[in-house]
C-alpha positions in Angstrom: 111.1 101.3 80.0 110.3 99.3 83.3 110.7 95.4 83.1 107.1 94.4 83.5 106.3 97.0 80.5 108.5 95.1 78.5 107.5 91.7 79.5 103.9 92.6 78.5 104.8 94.1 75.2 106.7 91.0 74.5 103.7 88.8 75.5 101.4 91.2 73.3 103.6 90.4 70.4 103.9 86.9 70.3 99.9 86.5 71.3 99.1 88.9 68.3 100.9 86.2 66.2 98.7 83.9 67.2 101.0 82.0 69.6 98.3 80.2 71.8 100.7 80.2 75.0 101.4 83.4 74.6 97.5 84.2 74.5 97.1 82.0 77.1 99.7 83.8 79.7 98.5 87.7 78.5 94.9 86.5 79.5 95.7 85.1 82.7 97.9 88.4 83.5 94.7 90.4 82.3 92.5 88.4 84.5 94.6 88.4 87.7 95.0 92.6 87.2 91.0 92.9 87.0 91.1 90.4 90.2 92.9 92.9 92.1 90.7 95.4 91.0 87.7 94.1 92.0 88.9 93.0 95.4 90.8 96.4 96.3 88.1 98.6 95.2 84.8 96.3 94.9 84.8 95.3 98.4 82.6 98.1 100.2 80.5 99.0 97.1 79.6 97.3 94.0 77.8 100.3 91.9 75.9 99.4 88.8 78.9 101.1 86.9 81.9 99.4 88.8 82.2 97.1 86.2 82.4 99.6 83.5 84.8 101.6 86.2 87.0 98.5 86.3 86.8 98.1 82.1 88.0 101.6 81.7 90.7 101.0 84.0 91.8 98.0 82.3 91.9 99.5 78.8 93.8 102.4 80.5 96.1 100.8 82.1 96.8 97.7 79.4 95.2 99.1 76.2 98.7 100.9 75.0 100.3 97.6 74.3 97.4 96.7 72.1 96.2 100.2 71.2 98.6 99.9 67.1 97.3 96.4 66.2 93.2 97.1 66.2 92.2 93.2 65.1 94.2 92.0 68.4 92.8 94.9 69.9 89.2 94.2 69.3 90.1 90.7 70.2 91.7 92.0 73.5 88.6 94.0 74.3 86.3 91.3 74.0 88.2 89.3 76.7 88.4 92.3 78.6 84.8 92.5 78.8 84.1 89.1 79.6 87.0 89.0 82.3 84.9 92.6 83.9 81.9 90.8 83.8 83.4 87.4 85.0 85.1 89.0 87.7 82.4 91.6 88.9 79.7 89.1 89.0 81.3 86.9 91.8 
């Protein structure tokens, strides 16, 4: 397992025990990979469904840290969305 794998996993563990640093550093990792996102592929074209594009990358790409513990997960998601949204609307 690569060390940034583990480093998020790690993260994911102590946010889903409702350590509020922990939170606070997984969201900001969350929000700077959907940054990237939208700036590498969102600069030439911003399609009605680029922000769904950019949510099902997201949930592919972090969702399997999450995907065993479905209240954090739900709780993940809903950040995820408003992050998307956040992110896509600028």
């Amino acid at each position: 397992m690569e060390y940034e794998d583990c480093r998020i996993m790690e993260l994911v563990r102590h946010a889903a025990r409702e350590d509020v640093e922990a939170q606070t550093l997984l969201v900001e990792e969350v929000r700077c990979y959907i940054q990237w996102l939208v700036e590498h592929y969102g600069s030439s074209e911003r399609a009605g469904d680029f922000a769904e594009q950019v949510l099902a990358r997201v949930r592919r790409d972090y969702g399997q840290f999450w995907d065993a513990n479905s209240e954090f997960g739900a709780w993940m998601d809903q950040i995820l969305q408003r992050e998307v949204e956040t992110a896509c609307r600028n």
